[in-house]
C-alpha positions in Angstrom: 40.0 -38.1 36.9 38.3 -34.5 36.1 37.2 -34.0 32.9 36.5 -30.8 31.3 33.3 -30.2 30.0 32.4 -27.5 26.8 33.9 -26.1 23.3 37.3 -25.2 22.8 38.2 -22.0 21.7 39.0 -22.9 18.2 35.6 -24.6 18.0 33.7 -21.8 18.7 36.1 -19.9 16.6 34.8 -21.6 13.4 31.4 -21.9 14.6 31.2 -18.0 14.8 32.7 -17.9 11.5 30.3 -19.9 10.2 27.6 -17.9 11.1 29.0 -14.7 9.9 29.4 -16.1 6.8 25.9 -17.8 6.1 24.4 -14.1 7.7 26.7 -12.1 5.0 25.1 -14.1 2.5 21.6 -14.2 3.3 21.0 -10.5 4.4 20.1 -9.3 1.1 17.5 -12.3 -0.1 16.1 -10.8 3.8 16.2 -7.8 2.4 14.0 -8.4 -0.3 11.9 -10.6 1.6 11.1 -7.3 3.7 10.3 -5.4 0.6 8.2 -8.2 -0.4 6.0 -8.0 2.6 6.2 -4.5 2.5 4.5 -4.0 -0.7 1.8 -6.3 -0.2 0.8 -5.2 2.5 0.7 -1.7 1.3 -0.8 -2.5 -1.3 -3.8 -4.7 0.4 -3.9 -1.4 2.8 -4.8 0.7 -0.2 -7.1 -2.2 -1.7 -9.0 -2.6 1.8 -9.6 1.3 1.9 -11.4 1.6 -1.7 -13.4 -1.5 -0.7 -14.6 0.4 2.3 -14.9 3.4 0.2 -17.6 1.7 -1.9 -18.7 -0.6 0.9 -19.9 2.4 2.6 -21.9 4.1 -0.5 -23.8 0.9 -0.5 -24.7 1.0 3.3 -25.4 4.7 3.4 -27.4 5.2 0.2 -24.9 8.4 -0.5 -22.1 9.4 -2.9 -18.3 8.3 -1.0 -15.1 9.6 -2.2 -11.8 8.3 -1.6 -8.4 10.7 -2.0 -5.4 12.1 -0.2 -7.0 15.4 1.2 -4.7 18.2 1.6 -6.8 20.6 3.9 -10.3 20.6 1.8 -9.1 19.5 -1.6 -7.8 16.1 -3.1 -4.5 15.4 -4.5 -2.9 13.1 -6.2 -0.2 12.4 -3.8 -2.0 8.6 -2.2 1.3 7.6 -0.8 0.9 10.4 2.3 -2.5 8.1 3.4 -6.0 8.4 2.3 -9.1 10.0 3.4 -12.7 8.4 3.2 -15.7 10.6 3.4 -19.2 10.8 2.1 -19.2 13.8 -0.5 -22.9 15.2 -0.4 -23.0 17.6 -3.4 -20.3 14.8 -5.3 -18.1 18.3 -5.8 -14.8 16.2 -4.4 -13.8 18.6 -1.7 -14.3 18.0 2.1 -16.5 21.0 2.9 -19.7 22.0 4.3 -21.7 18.8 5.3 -19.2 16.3 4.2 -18.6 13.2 7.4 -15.1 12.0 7.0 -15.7 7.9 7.4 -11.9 7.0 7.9 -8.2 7.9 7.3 -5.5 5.9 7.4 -1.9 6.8 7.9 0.8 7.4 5.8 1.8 4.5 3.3 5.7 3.7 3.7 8.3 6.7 3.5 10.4 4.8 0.7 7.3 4.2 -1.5 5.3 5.4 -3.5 1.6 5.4 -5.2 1.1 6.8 -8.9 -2.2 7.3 -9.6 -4.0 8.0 -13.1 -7.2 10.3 -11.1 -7.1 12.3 -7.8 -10.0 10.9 -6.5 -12.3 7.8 -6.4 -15.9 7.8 -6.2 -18.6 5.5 -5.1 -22.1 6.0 -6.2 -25.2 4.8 -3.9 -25.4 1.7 -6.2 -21.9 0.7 -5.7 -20.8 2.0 -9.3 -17.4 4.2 -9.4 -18.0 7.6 -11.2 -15.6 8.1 -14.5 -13.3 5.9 -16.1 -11.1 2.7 -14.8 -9.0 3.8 -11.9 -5.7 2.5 -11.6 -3.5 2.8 -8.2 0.1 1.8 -8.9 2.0 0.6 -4.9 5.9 0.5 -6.0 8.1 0.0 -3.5 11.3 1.5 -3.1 13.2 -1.2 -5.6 10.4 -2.4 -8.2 13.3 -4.2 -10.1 13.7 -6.8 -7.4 10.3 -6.8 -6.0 7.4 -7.0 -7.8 4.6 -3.9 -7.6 1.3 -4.2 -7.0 -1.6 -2.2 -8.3 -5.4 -1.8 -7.8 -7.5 -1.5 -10.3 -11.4 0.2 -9.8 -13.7 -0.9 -13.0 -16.2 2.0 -13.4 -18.6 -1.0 -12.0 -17.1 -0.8 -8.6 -15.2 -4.1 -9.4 -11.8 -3.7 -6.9 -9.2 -5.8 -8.3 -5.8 -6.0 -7.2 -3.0 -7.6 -9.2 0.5 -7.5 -10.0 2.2 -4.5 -11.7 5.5 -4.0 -14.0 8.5 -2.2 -12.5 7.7 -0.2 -16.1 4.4 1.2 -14.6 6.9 2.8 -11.5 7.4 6.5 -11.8 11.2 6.5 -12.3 14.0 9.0 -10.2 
């Protein structure tokens, strides 16, 4: 006798129901996974660009500065990427002489980076001009996924740690 092989129609029936239901409930814990991963990695982007910043004030001998440069002149808006250049009269405006070491891109559309100077700058010594600079990441929902921020010790020290959704410039 012939016997039929494979799933019957009400099988697969409950096996696709099954499977909608266990996606339906997982999509937003993936959601927030996404964020998660989002966030750190923005904020390790900014954290690996301030190390160079001061890596390269070392190697060269020379004042580097750090910013979101609009044309010639920083501004405070980090989350549209950053520029890295060395700054040779330490006035904090790309001009004249000024060698641009690296930019990166733009940081993620739906976040955001709040920032307490314009600019960050590296002496030859390694040292950061001013006071404690603090760069806030906050993604786009800082109530369900923890912020990040980087904090640069006027001794160059590059920390990064994590933030409150508090410190998050609120819409």
């Amino acid at each position: 006798m012939f016997k039929v092989k494979g799933f019957t129609l009400l099988e697969l029936m409950v096996t696709i129901a099954v499977a909608a239901i266990l996606l339906v409930i997982g999509a937003p814990s993936l959601n927030n996974l996404y964020q998660s991963v989002r966030t750190d990695m923005g904020a390790k982007k900014l954290h690996q660009t301030i190390a160079y910043a001061r890596g390269q004030a070392v190697s060269l001998g020379q004042n580097v500065t750090v910013c979101h440069r609009k044309e010639a002149n920083c501004t405070n808006d980090w989350s549209k990427g950053l520029t890295v250049f060395v700054d040779q009269n330490g006035n904090n405006i790309f001009d004249g002489d000024d060698m641009e070491l690296t930019h990166t891109e733009n940081f993620n559309e739906h976040d955001s980076i709040s920032t307490n100077q314009t600019f960050i700058q590296f002496q030859a010594d390694g040292m950061a001009f001013g006071t404690q600079a603090t760069a806030i990441y906050c993604p786009e929902n800082s109530t369900s996924v923890t912020p990040k921020k980087v904090v640069v010790a006027p001794t160059g020290r590059i920390k990064m740690e994590d933030a409150t959704s508090a410190e998050c410039p609120q819409d």
